[in-house]
Backbone bond lengths (Angstrom), bond angles and torsions (degrees), N, CA, C in turn:
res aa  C-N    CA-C-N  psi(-1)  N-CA   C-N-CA  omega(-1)  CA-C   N-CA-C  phi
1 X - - - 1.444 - - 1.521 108.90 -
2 X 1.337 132.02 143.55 0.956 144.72 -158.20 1.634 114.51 -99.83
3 X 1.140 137.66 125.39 1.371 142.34 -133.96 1.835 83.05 -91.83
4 X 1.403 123.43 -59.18 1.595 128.12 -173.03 2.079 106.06 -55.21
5 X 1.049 113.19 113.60 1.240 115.55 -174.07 1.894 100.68 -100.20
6 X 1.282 104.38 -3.93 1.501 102.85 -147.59 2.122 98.29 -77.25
7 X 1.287 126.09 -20.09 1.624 116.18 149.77 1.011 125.06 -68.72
8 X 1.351 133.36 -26.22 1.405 144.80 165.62 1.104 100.35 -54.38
9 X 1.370 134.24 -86.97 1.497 137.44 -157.79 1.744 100.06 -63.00
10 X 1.489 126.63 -35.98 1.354 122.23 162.33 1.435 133.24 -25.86
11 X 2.028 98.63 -59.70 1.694 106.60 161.73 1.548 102.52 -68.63
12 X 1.172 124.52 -63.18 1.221 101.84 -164.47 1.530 139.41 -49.60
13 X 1.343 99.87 -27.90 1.966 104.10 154.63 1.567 119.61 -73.54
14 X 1.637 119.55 -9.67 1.393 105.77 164.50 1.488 118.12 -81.28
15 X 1.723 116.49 -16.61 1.325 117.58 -158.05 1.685 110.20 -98.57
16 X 1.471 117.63 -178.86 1.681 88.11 168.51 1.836 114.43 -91.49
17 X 1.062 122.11 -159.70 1.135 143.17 -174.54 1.056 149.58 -86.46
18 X 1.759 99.29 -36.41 1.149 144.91 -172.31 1.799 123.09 -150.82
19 X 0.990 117.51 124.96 1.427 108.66 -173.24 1.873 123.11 -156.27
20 X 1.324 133.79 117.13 1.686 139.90 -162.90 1.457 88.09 -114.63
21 X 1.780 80.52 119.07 1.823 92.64 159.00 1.389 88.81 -146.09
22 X 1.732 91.95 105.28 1.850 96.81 131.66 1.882 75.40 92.33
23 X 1.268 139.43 -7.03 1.024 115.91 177.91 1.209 109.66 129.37
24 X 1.354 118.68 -34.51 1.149 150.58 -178.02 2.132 119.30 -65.38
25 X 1.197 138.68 101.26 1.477 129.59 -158.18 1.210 115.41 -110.50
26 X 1.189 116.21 115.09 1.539 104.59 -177.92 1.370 105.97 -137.34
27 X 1.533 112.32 139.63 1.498 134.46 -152.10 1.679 98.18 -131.12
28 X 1.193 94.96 138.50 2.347 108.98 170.20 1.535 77.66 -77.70
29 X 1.800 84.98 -175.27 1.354 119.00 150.52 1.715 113.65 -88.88
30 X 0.804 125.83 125.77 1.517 111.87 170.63 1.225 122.50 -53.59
31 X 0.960 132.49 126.14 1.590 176.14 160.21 1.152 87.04 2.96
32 X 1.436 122.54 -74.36 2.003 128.70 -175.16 1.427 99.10 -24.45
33 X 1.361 98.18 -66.32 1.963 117.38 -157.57 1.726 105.62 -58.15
34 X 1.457 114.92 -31.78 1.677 137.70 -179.04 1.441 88.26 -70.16
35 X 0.965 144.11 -89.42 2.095 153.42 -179.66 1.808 93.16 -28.00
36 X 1.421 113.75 -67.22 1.327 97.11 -176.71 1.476 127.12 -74.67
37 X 1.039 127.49 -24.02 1.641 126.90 161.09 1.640 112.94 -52.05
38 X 1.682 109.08 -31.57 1.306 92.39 -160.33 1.635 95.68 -89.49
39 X 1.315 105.51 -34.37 1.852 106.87 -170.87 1.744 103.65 -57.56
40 X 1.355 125.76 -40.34 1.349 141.16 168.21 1.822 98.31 -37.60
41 X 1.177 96.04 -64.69 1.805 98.69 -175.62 1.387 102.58 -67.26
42 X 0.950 121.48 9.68 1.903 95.68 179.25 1.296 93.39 -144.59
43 X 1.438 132.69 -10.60 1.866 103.79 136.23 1.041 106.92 -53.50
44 X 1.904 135.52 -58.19 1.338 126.96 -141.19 1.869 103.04 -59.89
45 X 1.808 109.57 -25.99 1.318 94.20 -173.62 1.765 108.73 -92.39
46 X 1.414 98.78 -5.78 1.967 98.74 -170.83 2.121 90.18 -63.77
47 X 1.409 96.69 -50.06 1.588 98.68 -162.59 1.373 115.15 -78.67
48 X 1.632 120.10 -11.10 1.595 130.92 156.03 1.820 106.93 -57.88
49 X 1.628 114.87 -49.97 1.304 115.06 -176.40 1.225 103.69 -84.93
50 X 1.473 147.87 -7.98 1.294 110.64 154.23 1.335 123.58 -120.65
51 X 1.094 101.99 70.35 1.890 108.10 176.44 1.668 104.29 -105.48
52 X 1.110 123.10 17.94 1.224 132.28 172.11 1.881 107.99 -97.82
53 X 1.520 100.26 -33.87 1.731 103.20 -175.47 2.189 88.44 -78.68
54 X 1.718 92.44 140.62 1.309 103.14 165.78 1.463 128.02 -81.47
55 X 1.872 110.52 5.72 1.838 100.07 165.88 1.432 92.53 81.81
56 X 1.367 94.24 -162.00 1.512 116.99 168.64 1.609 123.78 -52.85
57 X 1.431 120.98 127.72 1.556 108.41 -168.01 2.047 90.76 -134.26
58 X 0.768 102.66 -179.64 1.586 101.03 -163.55 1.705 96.12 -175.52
59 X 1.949 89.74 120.21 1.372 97.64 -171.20 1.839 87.30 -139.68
60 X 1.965 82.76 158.48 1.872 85.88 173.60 1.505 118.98 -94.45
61 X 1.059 112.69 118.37 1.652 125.36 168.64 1.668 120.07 -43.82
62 X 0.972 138.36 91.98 1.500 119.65 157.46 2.111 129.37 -116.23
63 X 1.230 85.22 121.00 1.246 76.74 -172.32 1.106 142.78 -36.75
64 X 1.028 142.03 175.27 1.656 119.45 169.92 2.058 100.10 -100.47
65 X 1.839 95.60 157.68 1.285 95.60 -159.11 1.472 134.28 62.95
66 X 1.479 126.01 6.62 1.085 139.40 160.45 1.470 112.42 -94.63
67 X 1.552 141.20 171.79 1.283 150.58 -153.76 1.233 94.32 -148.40
């Protein structure tokens, strides 16, 4: 399964929602829950790709000509 949801949820806001054939019922997820699954997956990969950067780093300053 593919981590980018964002064509998926694309058709799924062109299509309907809800739909009976023959007896048969078939329901999406609503759209909200589609936006938040996908934004969820693409922090999980923003903060997978940068666990290599060290963040905050903290060094001591000394002037030059100072002791």
């Amino acid at each position: 399964m593919s981590t980018d949801l964002s064509d998926q949820i694309a058709d799924n806001a062109e299509g309907v929602a809800e739909a009976t054939i023959d007896g048969n019922r078939v329901r999406q997820h609503p759209l909200r829950d589609q936006i938040a699954a996908d934004k969820h997956l693409a922090t999980k990969q923003a903060v997978r790709n940068n666990r290599t950067s060290l963040g905050l780093r903290f060094a001591k300053i000394v002037p030059p000509g100072g002791a």
